[in-house]
C-alpha positions in Angstrom: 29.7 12.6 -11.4 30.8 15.4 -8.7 30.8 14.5 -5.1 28.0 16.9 -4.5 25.9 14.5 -7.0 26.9 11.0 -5.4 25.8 12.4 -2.2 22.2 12.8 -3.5 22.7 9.1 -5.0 23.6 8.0 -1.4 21.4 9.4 0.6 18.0 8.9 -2.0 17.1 5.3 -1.2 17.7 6.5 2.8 15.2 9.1 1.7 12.9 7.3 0.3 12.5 4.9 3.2 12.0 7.4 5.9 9.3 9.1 3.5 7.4 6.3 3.7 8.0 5.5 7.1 7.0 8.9 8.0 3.8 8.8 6.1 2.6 5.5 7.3 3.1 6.7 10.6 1.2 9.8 10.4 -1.8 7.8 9.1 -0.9 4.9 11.6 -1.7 7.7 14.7 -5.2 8.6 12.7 -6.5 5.6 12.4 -5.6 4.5 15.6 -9.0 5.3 17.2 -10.8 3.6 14.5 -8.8 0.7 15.5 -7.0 0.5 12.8 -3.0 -0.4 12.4 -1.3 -0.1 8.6 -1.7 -4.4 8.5 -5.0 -3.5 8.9 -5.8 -0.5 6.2 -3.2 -1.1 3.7 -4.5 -4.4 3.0 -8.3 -2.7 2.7 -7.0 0.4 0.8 -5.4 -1.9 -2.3 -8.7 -4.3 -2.3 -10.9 -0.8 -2.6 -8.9 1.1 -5.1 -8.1 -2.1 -7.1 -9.9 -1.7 -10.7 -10.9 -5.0 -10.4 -11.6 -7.6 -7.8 -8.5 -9.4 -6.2 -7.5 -12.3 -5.4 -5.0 -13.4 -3.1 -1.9 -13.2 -5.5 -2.9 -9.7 -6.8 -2.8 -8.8 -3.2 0.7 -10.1 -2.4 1.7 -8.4 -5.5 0.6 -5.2 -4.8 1.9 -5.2 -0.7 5.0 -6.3 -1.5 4.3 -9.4 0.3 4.7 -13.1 0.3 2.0 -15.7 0.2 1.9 -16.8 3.9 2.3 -13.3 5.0 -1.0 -12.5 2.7 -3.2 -15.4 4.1 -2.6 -14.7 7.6 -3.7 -11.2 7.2 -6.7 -12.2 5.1 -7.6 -14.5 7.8 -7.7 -11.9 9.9 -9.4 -9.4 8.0 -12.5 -12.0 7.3 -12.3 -13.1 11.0 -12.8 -9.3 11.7 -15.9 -9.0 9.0 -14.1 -6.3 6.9 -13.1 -9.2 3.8 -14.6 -12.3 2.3 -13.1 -14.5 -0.1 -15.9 -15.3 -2.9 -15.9 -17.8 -5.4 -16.5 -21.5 -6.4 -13.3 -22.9 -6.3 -12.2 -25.1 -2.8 -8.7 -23.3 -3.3 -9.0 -19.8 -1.3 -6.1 -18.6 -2.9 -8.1 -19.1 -6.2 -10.9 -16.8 -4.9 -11.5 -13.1 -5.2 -11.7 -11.1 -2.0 -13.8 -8.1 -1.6 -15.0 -6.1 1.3 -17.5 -6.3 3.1 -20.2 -3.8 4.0 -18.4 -3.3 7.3 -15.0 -3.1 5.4 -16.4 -0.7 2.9 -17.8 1.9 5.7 -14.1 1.0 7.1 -12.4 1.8 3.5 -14.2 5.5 3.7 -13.2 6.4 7.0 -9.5 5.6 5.7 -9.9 7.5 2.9 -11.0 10.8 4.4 -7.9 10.6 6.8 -5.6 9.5 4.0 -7.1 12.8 2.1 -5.9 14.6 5.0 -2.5 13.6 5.5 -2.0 13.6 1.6 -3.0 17.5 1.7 -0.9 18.2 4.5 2.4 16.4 3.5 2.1 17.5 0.2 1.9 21.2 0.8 3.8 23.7 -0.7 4.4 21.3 -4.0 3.2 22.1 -7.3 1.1 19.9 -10.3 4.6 19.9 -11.7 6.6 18.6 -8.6 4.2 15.8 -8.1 4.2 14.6 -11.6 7.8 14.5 -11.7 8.4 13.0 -8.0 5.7 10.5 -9.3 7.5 9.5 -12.9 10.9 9.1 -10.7 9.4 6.8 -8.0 7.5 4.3 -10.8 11.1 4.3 -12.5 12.7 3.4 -9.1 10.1 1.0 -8.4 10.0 -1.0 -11.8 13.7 -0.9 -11.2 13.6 -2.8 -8.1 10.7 -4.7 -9.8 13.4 -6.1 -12.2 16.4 -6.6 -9.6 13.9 -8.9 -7.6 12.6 -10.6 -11.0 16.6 -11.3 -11.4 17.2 -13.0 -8.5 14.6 -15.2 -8.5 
């Protein structure tokens, strides 16, 4: 590998990062008015686009959370009427959460800003560019996926 190539290799987790940073950010300063921070509409964005309900584990899952972190922001998203936990079972963590009406109207005003910032960040990319800046970050992220399955 030439030196111009291990510089890439240095510098692409940094990258990464600060992409995301960036990106939260810009949608963090949208939804500000609506009142909403990204512990607030990240949460709300993975319950909505889910393909089926989730419960509390499938949430932790897909945030990249732990379990304590998860109930405390449940809590607070059913305390502010935008989740409830359904189901029989006593054990919340055992129960699906959905959103509410509130959350859904919520979920939609996200969604159109989210559109927005997507259209503007990703300007000046092609189909192609996107399907192949997708395939590399799945691959990095199942990579990860398996370093943290390793350790525990």
């Amino acid at each position: 590998m030439n030196r111009a190539q291990q510089q890439l290799r240095n510098g692409l987790g940094s990258l990464i990062a600060r992409a995301g940073r960036q990106w939260r950010r810009a949608l963090d300063r949208r939804l500000h008015p609506f009142g909403l921070t990204e512990a607030t509409w990240l949460p709300l964005i993975h319950l909505a686009r889910a393909p089926v309900p989730m419960r509390q584990k499938d949430l932790a899952t897909s945030l990249v959370l732990d379990g304590s972190s998860v109930v405390r922001l449940l809590d607070a998203l059913e305390s502010s009427g935008l989740v409830e936990r359904r189901g029989e079972n006593a054990d919340r963590r055992a129960k699906t959460i959905v959103l509410t009406p509130l959350g859904l109207s919520i979920i939609d005003q996200v969604e159109s800003v989210s559109r927005e910032i997507r259209d503007a960040v990703l300007v000046g990319l092609t189909g192609e560019e996107i399907a192949i800046a997708t395939r590399v970050l799945e691959l990095v992220c199942r990579n990860l996926a398996r370093l943290q399955d390793d350790e525990t």
